[in-house]
C-alpha positions in Angstrom: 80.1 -56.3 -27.5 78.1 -53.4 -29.0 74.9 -54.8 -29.5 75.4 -56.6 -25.5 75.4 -53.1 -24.5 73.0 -51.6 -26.2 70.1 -53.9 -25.3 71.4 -53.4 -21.4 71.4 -49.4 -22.2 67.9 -50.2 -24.0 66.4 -52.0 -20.8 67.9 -49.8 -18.1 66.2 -47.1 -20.3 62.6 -49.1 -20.4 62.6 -49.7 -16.6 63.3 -45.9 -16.1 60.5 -44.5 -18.6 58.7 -47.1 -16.8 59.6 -46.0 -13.1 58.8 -42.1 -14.2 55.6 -43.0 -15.5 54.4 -44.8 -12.8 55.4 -42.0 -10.7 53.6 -39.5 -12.7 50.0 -41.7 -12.8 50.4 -42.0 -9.1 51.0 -38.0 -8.7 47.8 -37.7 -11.1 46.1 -39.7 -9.0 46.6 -37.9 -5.9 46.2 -34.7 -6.8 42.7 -35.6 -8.4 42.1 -36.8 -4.7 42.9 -33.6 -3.5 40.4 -31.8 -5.9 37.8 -33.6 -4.7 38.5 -33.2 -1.3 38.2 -29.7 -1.7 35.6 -29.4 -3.9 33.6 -31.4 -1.3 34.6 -29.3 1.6 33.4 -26.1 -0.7 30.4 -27.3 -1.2 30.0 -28.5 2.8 30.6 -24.7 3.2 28.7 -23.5 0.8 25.6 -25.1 2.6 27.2 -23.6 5.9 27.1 -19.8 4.5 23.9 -20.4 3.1 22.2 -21.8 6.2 24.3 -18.6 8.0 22.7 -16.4 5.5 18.8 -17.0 5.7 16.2 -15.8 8.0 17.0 -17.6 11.3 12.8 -18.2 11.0 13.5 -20.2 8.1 15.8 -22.8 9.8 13.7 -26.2 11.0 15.2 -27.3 13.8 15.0 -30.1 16.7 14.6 -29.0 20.3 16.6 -30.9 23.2 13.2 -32.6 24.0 13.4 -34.0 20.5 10.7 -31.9 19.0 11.1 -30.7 15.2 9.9 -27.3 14.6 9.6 -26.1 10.8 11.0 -23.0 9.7 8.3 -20.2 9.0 6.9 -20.9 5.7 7.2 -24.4 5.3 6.0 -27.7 7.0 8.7 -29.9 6.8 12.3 -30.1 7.3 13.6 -28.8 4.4 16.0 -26.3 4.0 16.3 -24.0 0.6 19.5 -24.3 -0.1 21.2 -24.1 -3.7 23.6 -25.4 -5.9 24.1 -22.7 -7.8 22.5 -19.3 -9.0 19.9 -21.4 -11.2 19.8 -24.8 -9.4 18.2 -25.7 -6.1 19.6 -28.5 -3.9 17.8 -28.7 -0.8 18.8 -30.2 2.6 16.4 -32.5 4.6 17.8 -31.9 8.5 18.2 -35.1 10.4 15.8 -35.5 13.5 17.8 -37.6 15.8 18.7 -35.8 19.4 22.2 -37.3 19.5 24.6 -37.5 16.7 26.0 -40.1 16.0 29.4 -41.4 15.5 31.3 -40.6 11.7 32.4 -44.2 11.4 27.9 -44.4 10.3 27.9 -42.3 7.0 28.5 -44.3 3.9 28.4 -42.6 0.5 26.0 -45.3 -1.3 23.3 -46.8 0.9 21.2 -44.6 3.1 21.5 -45.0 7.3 19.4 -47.3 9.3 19.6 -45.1 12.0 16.8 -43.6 13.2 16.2 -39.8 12.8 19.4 -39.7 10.5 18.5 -38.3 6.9 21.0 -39.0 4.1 21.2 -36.0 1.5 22.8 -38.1 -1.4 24.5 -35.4 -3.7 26.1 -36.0 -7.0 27.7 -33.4 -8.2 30.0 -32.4 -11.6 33.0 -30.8 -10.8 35.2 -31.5 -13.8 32.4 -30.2 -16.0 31.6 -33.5 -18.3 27.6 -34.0 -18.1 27.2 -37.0 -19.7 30.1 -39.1 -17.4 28.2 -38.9 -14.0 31.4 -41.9 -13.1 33.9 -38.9 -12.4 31.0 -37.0 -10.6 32.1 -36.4 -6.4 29.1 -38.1 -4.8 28.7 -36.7 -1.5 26.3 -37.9 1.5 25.7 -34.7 4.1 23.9 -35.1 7.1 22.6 -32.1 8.6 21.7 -31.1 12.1 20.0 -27.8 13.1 19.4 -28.1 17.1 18.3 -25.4 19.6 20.9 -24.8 21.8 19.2 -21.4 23.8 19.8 -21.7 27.6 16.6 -20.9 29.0 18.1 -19.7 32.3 19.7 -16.8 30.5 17.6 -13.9 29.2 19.2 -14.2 25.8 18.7 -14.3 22.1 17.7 -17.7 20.3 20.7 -19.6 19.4 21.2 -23.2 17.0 23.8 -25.7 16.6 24.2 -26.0 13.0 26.2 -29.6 12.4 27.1 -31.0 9.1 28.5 -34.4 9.2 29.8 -35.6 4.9 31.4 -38.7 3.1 33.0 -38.8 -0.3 34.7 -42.0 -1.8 37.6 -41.9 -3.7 41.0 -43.8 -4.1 44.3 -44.2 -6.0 44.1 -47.4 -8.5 41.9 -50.4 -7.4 42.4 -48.8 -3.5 39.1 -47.1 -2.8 38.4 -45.7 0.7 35.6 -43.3 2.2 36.6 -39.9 3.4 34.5 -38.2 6.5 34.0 -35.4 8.5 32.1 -32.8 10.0 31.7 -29.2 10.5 30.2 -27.2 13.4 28.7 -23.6 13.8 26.5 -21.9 16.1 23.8 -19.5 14.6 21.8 -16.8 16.5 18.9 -15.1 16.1 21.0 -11.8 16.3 22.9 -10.9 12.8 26.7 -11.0 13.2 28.8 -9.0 10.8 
């Protein structure tokens, strides 16, 4: 009788280990999620505050008619953005007069849509160089468009829009995460 209850004692022991672990992978697994949520959001904002930051000159942009215009300095679309203090991780602005829907960004294969740019990121965050596989790849698409109203004797304003993708997933589940941020930026400093 013993040794009957003892292996039952033994298996209800083994499916509960079993059961806790599981539990614990799954929590692991979501909370990594979460990191790299935020991390890409920081980074989204990071781009933000720099774009916020610079000489409003510097900003290319698209007019409503479709035209780009280059920020002073430069002849292309390119904005001088950073990584970090050492590293420089520029942003090509997309040209395209509409944006379009979030459902179009993908975090592998750059858009067929025209006047879209796809700024294809990869970036450490768990600080292991030499495994780019836990790396957050991040596609950001960025619009700079004049917004001014001419009618109004006004300063210079831009619609700054930042549409991003990152994949991730628990287990074998894999799934693309979007969305987009949107500022306005004058030519007047705000404090």
């Amino acid at each position: 009788m013993t040794l009957v209850e003892l292996a039952i004692s033994s298996a209800l022991l083994a499916m509960g280990v079993v059961a806790i672990f599981g539990s614990l992978m799954f929590s692991r697994r979501l909370s990594e999620g979460s990191i790299y949520q935020n991390s890409a959001v920081t980074v989204v904002q990071g781009y933000i505050e720099q774009m916020k930051n610079m000489e409003f000159s510097d900003l290319p942009y698209t007019t409503s008619a479709g035209a780009v215009v280059a920020g002073s300095g430069t002849t292309s679309t390119e904005i001088a953005t950073r990584l970090n203090a050492t590293t420089a991780d520029p942003l090509v602005i997309s040209t395209a007069t509409t944006i379009p829907a979030l459902s179009t960004i993908t975090v592998t294969a750059s858009s067929a849509l025209t006047g879209v740019t796809d700024n294809i990121k990869s970036i450490d965050i768990n600080n292991t160089p030499a495994n780019a596989n836990d790396d957050l790849r991040l596609n950001v698409r960025v619009w700079i468009q004049d917004i001014t109203n001419a009618g109004i004797s006004a300063t210079q304003v831009r619609s700054i829009t930042i549409q991003y993708a990152w994949q991730g997933g628990i287990g074998t589940q894999s799934r693309i995460y979007r969305s987009s941020v949107r500022t306005i930026r004058s030519a007047v400093p705000t404090y």
